[in-house]
N, CA, C and O atoms as a GROMACS GRO file, in nm:
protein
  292
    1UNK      N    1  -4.525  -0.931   1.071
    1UNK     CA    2  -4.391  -0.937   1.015
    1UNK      C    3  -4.322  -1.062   1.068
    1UNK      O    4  -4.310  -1.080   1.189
    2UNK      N    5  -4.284  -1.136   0.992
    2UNK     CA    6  -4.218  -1.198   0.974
    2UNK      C    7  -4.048  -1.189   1.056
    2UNK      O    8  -3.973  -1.093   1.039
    3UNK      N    9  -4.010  -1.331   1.156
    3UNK     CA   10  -3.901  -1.279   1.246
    3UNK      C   11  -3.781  -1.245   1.162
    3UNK      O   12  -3.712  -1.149   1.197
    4UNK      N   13  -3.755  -1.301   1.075
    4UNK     CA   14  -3.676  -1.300   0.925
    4UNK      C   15  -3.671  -1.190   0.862
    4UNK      O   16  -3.565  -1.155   0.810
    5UNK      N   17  -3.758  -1.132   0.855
    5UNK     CA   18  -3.772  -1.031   0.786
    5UNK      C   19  -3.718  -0.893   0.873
    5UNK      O   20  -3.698  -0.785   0.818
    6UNK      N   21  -3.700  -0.914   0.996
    6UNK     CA   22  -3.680  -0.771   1.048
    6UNK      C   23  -3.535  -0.728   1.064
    6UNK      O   24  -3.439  -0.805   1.057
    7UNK      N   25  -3.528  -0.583   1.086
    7UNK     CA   26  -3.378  -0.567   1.040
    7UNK      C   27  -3.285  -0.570   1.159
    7UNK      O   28  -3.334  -0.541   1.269
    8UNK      N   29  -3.143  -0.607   1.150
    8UNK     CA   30  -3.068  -0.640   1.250
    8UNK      C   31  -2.992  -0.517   1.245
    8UNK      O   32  -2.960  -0.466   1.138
    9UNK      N   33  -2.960  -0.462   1.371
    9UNK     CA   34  -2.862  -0.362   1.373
    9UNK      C   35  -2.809  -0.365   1.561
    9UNK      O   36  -2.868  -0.386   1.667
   10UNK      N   37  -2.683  -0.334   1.526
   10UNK     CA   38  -2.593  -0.291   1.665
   10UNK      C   39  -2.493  -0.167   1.665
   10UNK      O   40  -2.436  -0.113   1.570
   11UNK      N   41  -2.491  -0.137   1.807
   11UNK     CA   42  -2.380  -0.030   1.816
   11UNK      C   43  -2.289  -0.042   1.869
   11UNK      O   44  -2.322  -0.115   1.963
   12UNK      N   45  -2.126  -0.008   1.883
   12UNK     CA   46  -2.002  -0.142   1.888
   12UNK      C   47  -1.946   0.012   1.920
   12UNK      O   48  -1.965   0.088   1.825
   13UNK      N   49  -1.880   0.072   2.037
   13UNK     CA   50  -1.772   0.100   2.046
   13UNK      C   51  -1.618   0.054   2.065
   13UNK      O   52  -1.566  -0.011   2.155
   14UNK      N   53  -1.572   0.104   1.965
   14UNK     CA   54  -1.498   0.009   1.919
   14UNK      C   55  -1.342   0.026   1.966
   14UNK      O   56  -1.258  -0.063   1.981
   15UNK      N   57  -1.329   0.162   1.982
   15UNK     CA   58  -1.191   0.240   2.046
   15UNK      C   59  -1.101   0.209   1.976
   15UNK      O   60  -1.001   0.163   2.030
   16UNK      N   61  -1.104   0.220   1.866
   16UNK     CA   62  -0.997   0.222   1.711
   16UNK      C   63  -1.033   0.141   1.672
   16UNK      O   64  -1.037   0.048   1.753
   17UNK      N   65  -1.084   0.111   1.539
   17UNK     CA   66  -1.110   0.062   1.410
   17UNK      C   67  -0.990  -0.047   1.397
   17UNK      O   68  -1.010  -0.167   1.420
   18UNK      N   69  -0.862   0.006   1.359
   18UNK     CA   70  -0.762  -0.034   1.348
   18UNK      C   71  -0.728  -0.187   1.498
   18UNK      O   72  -0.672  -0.295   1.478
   19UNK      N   73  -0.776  -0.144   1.610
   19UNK     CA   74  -0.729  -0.280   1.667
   19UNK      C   75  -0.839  -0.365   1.672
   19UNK      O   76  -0.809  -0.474   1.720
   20UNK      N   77  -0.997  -0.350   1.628
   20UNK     CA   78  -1.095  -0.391   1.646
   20UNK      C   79  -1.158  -0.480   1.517
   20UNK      O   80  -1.254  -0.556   1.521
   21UNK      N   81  -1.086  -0.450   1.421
   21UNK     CA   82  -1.097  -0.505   1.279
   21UNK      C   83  -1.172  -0.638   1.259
   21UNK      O   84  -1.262  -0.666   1.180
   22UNK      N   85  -1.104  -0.720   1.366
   22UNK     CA   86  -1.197  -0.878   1.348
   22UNK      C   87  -1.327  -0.852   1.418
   22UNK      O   88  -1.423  -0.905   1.363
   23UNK      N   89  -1.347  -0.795   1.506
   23UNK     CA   90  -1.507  -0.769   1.575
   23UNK      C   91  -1.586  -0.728   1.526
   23UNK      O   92  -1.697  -0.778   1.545
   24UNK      N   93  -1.573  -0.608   1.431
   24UNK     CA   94  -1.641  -0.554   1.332
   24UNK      C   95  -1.669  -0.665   1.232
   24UNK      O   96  -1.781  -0.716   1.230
   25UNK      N   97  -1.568  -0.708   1.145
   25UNK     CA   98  -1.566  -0.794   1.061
   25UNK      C   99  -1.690  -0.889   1.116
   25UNK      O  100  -1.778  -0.908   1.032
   26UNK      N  101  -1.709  -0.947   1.234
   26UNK     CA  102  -1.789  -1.046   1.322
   26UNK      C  103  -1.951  -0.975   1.317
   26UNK      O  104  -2.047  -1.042   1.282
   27UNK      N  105  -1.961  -0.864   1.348
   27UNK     CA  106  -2.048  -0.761   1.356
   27UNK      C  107  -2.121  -0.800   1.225
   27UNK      O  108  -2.216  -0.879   1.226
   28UNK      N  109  -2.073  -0.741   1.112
   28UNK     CA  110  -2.086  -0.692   0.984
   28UNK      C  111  -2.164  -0.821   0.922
   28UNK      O  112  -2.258  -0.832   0.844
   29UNK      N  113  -2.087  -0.909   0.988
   29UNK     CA  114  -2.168  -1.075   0.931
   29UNK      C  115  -2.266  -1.105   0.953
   29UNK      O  116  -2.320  -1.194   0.887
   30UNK      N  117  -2.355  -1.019   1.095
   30UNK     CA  118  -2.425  -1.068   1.153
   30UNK      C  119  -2.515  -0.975   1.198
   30UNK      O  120  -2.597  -1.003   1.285
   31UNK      N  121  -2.507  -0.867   1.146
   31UNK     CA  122  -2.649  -0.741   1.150
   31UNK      C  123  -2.593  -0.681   1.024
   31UNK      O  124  -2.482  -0.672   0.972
   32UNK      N  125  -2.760  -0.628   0.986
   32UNK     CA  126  -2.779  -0.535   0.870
   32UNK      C  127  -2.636  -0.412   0.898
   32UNK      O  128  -2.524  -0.411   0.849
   33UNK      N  129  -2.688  -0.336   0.978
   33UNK     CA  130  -2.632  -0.199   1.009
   33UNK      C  131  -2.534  -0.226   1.141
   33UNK      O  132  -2.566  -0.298   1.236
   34UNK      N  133  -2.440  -0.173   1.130
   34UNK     CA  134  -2.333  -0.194   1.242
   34UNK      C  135  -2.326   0.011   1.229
   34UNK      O  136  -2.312   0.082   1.130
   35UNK      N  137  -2.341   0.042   1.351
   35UNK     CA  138  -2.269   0.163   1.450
   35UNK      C  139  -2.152   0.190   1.509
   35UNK      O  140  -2.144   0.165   1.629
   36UNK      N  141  -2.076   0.227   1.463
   36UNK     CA  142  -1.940   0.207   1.513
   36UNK      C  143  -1.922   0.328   1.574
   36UNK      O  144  -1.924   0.416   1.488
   37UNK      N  145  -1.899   0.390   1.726
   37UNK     CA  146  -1.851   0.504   1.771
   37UNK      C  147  -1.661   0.460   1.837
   37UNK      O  148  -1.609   0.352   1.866
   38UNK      N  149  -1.614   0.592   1.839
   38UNK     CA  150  -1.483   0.597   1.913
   38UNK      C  151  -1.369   0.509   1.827
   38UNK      O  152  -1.282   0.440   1.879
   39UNK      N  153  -1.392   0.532   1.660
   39UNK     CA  154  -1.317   0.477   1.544
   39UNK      C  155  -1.199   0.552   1.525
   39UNK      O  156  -1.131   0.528   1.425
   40UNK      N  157  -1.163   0.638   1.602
   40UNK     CA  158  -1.031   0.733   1.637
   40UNK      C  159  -0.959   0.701   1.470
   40UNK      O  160  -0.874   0.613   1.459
   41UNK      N  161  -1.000   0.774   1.359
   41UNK     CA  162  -0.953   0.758   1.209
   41UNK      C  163  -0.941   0.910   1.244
   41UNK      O  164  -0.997   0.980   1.328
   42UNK      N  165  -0.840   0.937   1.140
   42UNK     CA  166  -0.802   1.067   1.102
   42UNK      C  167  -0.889   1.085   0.962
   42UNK      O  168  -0.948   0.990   0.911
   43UNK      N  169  -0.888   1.186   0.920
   43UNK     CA  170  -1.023   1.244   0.829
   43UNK      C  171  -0.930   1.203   0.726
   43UNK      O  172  -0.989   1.276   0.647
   44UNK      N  173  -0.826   1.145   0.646
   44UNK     CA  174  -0.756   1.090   0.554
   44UNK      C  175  -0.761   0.905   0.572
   44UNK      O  176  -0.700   0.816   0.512
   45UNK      N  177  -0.827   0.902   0.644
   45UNK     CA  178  -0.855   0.708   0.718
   45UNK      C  179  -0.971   0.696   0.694
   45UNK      O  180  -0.983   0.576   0.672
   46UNK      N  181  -1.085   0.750   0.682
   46UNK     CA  182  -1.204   0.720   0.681
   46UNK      C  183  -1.222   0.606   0.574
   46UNK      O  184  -1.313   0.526   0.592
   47UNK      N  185  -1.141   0.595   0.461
   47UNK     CA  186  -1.172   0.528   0.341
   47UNK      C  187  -1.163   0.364   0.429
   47UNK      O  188  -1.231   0.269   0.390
   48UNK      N  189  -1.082   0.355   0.535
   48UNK     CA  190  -1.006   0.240   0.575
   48UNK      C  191  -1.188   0.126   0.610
   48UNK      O  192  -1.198   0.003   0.604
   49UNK      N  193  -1.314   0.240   0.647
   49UNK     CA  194  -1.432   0.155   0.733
   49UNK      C  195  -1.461   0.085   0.536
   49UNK      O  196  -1.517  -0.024   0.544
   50UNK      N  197  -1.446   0.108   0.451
   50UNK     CA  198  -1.495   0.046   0.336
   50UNK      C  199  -1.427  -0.072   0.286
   50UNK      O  200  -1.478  -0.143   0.200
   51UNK      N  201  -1.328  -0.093   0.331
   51UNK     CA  202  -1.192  -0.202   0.390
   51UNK      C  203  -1.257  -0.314   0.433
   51UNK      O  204  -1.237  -0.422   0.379
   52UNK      N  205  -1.303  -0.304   0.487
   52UNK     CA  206  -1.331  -0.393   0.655
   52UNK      C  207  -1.410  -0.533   0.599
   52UNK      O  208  -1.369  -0.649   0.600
   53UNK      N  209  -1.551  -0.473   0.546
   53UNK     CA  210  -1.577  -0.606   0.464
   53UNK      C  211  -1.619  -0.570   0.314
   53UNK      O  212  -1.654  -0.456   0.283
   54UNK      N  213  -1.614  -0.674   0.223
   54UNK     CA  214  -1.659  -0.646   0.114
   54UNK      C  215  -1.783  -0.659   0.074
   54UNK      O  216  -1.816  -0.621  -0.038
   55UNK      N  217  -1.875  -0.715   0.164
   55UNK     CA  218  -2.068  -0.714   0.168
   55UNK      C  219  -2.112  -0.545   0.220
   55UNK      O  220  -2.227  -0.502   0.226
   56UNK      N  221  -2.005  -0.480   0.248
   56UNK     CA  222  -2.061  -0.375   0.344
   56UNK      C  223  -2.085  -0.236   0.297
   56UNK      O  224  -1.973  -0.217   0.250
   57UNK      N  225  -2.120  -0.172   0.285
   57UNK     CA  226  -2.124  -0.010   0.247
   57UNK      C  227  -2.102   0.068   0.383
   57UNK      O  228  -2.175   0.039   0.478
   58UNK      N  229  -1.987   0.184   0.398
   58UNK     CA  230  -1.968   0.205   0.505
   58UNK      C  231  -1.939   0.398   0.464
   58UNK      O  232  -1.881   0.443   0.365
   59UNK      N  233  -2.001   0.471   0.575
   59UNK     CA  234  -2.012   0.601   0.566
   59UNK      C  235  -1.938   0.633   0.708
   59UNK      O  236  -1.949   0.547   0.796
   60UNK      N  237  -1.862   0.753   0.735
   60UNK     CA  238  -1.774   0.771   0.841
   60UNK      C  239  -1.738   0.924   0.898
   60UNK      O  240  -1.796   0.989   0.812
   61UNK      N  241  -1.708   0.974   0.944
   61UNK     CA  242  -1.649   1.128   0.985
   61UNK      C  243  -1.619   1.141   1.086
   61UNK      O  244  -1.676   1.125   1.194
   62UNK      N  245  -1.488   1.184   1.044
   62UNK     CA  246  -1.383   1.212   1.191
   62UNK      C  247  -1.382   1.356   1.228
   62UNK      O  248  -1.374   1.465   1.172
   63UNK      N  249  -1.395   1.305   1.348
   63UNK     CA  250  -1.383   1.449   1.440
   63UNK      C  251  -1.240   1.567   1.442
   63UNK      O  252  -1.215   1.677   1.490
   64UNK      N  253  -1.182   1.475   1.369
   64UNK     CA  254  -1.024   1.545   1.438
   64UNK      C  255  -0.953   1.636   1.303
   64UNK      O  256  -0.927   1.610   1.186
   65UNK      N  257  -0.941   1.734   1.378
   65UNK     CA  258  -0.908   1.890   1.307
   65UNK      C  259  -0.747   1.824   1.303
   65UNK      O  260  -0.693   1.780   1.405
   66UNK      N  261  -0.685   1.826   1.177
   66UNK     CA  262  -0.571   1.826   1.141
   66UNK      C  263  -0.480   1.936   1.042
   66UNK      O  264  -0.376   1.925   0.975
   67UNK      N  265  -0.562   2.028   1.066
   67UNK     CA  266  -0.498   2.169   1.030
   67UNK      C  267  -0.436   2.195   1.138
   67UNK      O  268  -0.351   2.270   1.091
   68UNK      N  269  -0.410   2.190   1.265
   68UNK     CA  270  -0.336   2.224   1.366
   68UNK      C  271  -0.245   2.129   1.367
   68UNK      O  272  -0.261   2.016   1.322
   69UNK      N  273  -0.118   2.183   1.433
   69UNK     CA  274  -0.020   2.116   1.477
   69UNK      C  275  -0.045   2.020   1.565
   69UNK      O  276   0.010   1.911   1.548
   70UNK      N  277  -0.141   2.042   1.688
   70UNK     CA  278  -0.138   1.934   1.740
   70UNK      C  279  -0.298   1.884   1.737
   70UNK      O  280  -0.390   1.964   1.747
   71UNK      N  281  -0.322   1.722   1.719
   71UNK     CA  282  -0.403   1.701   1.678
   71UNK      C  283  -0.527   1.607   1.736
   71UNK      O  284  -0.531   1.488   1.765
   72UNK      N  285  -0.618   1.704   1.738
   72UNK     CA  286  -0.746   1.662   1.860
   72UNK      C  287  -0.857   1.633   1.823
   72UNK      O  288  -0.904   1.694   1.727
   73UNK      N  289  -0.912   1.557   1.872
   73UNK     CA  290  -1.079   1.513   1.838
   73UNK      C  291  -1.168   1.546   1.878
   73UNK      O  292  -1.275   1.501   1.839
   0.00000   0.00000   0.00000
């Protein structure tokens, strides 16, 4: 195989999506598959990782129960 040919991937905790936006963006440019843990999105935000770049396909799920008043991950 070919060095070219093999696939690039990383895992990026990121500790919100929201303040990390250009790193990802940096990420995304530069491996196949980007891993993103600790994206602290509320389960109505998830749409926000398909945002990020427009080369990217992005799948997501938040931990955090927002049927309760107060709201935990």
């Amino acid at each position: 195989m070919d060095l070219v040919d093999r696939l690039r991937f990383c895992t990026f905790n990121c500790r919100s999506v929201k303040n990390s936006l250009l790193d990802i963006r940096k990420l995304c440019e530069s491996f196949d598959i980007v891993l993103l843990q600790e994206h602290w999105l509320l389960p109505y935000e998830i749409g926000i990782l398909n945002d990020i770049s427009c080369d990217c396909l992005a799948f997501g799920v938040s931990a955090v129960n927002i049927s309760d008043d107060i709201i935990e991950g």
